[in-house]
C-alpha positions in Angstrom: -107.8 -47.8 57.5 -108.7 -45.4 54.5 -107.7 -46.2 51.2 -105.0 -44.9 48.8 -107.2 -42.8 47.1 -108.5 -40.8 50.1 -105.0 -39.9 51.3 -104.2 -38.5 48.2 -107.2 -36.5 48.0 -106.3 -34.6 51.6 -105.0 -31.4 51.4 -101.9 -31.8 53.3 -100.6 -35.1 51.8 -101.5 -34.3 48.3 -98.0 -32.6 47.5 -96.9 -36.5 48.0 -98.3 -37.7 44.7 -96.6 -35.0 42.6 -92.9 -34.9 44.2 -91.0 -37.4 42.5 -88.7 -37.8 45.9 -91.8 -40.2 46.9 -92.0 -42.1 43.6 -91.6 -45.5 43.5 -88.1 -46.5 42.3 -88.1 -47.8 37.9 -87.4 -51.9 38.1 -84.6 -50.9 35.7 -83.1 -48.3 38.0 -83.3 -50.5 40.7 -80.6 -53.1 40.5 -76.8 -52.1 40.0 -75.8 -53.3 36.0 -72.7 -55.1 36.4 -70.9 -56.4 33.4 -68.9 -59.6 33.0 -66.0 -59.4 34.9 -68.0 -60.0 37.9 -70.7 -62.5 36.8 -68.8 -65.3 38.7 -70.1 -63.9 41.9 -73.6 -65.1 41.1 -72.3 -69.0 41.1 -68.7 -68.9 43.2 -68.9 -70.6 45.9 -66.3 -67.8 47.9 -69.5 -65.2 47.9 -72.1 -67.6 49.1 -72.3 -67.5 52.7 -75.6 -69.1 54.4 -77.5 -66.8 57.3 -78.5 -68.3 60.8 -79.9 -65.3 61.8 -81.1 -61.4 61.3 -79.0 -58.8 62.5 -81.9 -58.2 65.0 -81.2 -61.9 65.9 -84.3 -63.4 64.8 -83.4 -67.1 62.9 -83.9 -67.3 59.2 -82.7 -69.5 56.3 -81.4 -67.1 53.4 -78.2 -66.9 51.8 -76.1 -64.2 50.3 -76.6 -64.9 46.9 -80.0 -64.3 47.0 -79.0 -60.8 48.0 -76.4 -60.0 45.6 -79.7 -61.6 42.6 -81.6 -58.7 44.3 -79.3 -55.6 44.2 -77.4 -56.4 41.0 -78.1 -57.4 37.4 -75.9 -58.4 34.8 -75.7 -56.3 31.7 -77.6 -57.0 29.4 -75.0 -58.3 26.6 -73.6 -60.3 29.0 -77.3 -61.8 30.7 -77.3 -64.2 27.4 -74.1 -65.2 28.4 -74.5 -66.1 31.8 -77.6 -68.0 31.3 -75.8 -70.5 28.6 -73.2 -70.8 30.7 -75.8 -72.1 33.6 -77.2 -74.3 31.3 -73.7 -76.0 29.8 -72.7 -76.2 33.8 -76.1 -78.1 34.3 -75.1 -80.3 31.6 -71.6 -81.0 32.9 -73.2 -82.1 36.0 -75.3 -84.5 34.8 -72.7 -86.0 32.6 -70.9 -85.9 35.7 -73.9 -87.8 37.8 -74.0 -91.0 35.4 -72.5 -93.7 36.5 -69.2 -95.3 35.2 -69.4 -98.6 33.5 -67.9 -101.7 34.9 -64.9 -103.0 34.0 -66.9 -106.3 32.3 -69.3 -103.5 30.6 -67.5 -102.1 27.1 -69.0 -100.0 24.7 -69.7 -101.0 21.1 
């Protein structure tokens, strides 16, 4: 197969490189900004839904989530937010994890 470079160069593909209807999509412009109202669709458990299979059939192990993390991005503002939020929630669960002390057990 020839490379990039030699594709370019031909005559009848070299329009390709200068029309921006073949450019490569910005990251930035890429993902849908969505503000805070709707970050709870990143963690809520009523937009997670786990795939079995393709929609050609073929078996894989993805969930929706991941999908919605790759078409949508949280403002900016709100990205701070989100991720100490996700941190205090990891907290929460680990206080949550420790065990309870026995009823002979008392603090001091």
């Amino acid at each position: 197969m020839s490379s990039q470079e030699e594709i370019l160069s031909d005559g009848r593909f070299s329009c390709v490189a200068r029309d921006p209807r073949f450019w490569e999509m910005p990251e930035k412009e890429r993902k849908v900004k969505i503000d805070k109202r709707f970050r709870a669709m990143f963690h809520d458990k009523k937009f997670k839904l786990r795939y079995t299979v393709d929609k050609r059939g073929r078996p894989v192990n993805f969930s929706s989530t991941e999908n919605l993390r790759k078409f949508y991005a949280l403002s900016e503002s709100d990205s701070d937010l989100s991720e100490s939020e996700e941190h205090s929630e990891k907290q929460k669960k680990k206080i949550k994890k420790k065990k309870p002390q026995g009823k002979g057990e008392t603090d001091s």
